[in-house]
KOLNU-239643 format. One record per residue (C-alpha): x, z, y; residue in one letter. Coordinates in steps of 0.2 Angstrom, whole numbers, plus 5000, padded with zeros to 4 digits. Each point is the difference from the previous one (the first is absolute). Layout:
N
XZYA
...
This chain:
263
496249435049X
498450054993X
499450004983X
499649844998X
501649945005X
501050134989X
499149944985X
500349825006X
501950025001X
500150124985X
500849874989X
501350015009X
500450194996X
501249984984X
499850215000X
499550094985X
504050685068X
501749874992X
501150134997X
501050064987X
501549954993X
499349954984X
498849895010X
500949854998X
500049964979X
501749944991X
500449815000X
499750044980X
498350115002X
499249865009X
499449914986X
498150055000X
500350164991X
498550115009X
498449905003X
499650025019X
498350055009X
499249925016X
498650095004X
499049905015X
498850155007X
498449875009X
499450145011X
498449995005X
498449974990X
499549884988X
498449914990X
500550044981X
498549914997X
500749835006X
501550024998X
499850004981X
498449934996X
498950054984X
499649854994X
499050044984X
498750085012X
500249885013X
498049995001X
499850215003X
501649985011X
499449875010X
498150105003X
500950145006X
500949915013X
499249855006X
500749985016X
501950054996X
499949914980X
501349874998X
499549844992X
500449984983X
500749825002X
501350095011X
500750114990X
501750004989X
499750054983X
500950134994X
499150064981X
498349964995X
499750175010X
500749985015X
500649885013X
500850035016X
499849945018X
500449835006X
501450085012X
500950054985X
500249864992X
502150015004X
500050144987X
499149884986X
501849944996X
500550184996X
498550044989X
500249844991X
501750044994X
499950194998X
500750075012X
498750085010X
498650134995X
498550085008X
499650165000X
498350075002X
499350195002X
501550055008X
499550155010X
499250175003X
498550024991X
499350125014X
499549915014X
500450095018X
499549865012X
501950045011X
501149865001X
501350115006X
499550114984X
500349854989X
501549955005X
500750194998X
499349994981X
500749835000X
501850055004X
500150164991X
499249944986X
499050154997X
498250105010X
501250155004X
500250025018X
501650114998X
500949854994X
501549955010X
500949874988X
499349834998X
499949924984X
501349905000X
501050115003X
499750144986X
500849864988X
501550025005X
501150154998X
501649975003X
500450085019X
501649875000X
499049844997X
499149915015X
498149964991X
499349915014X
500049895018X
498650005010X
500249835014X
499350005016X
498650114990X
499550184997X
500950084985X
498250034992X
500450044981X
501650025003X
500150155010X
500750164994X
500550175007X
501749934992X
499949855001X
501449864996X
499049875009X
500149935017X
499149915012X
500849855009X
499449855012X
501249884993X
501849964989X
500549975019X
499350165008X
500950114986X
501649925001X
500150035020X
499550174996X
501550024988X
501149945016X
499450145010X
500350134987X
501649954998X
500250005019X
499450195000X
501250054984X
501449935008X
499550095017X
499950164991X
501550004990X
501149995016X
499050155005X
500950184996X
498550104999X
498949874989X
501350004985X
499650134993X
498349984984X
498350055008X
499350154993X
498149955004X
499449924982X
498949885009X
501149945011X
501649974987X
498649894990X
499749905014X
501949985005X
500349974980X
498849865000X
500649915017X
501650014991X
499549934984X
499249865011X
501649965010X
501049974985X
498649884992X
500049905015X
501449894998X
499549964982X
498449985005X
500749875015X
501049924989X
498449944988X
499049975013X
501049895005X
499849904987X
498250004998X
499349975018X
499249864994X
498950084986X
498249995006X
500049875011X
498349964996X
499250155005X
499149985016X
500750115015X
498750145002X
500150174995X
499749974982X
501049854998X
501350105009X
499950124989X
499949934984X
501549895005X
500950165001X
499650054984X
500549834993X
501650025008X
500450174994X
499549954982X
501049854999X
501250095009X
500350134986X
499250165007X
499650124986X
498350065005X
498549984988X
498750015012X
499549895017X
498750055010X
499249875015X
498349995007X
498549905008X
């Protein structure tokens, strides 16, 4: 899919590792308490300039570009200001009823001319290089909640020396993955010498969290059982894949506030 095609099919998005055991939400919590965050990372570059067009200085626009200016017949009127390009026209819906905002000057006001230098500041939300925890992750303290999933995607913002997210290639992939941890646990409780509670730190945490995703599997199952329909519309590439999962897990009841997919 490219962009084109995403915006195309992007009315059909109703959307604003799976691990612990408070991962799926109570039948009674499931009632819309926490809003929940998509974020839908377009990597690659793009033309700010036509993608929200400044249409009260169409005329100096349209000098400074006159090979790549778009016509202003063709464009969807967004404000006196500003109209957007034809391709987004999907998202007029959205902006007509409020729910959907643009957001200019977002960025670091030094330029460095790296793309892998922006998409360091991008994550980390700050110029330092020592930084090691993306923004996303610096909102949320709590060591016990799972803040994000990353699909078939790099964790980006998400990432965190301690981090409670995970990266997974599907609702599918992570469920077979909870079989085999079960496989190994039963394994290596029938063996004598792997009874007893590891003493390396790291390697407890990882055992705790393949724990913690065995005994979230069969709830897990059991709602995705019941939504294996949920996103049907979505086209079947890696970004309709992965936005299906996320659909699923929401409807599902997964208690995580932040989704993360790419294109």
């Amino acid at each position: 899919m490219n962009r084109r095609d995403f915006l195309r099919f992007s009315s059909v998005v109703p959307l604003a590792g799976l691990m612990p055991t408070a991962l799926l939400a109570k039948q009674q919590d499931r009632q819309a308490k926490n809003k929940i965050v998509v974020l839908i990372e377009l990597q690659g570059g793009n033309d700010g300039l036509n993608t929200l067009v400044p249409l009260s200085q169409y005329d100096e626009y349209r000098a400074a570009r006159p090979r790549l200016a778009l016509p202003e017949s063709q464009l969807i009127s967004l404000t006196p200001q500003y109209s957007m390009h034809p391709a987004l026209r999907p998202l007029q819906p959205y902006w007509q009823s409020g729910q959907m905002a643009w957001v200019q000057g977002v960025g670091n006001g030094t330029l460095n001319r790296s793309h892998f230098r922006s998409i360091a500041i991008w994550e980390h939300g700050t110029t330092d290089r020592q930084a090691h925890t993306g923004w996303v992750q610096q909102l949320f303290n709590d060591p016990q909640e799972i803040c994000g999933i990353a699909i078939n995607d790099r964790l980006g913002p998400l990432k965190g020396r301690n981090s409670r997210c995970l990266r997974i290639n599907s609702v599918e992939d992570y469920l077979s993955q909870a079989r085999r941890f079960q496989k190994q646990a039963e394994a290596s409780t029938q063996a004598p010498q792997n009874r007893t509670q590891s003493d390396n730190p790291l390697l407890a945490h990882i055992e705790s969290i393949q724990q913690e995703i065995v005994r979230s599997a069969d709830d897990l199952s059991l709602q995705m059982d019941k939504v294996r329909h949920v996103g049907a519309g979505f086209l079947k590439d890696e970004l309709g894949n992965g936005l299906r999962s996320v659909s699923q897990l929401i409807v599902g009841g997964a208690n995580v506030p932040v989704y993360k997919v790419g294109l």
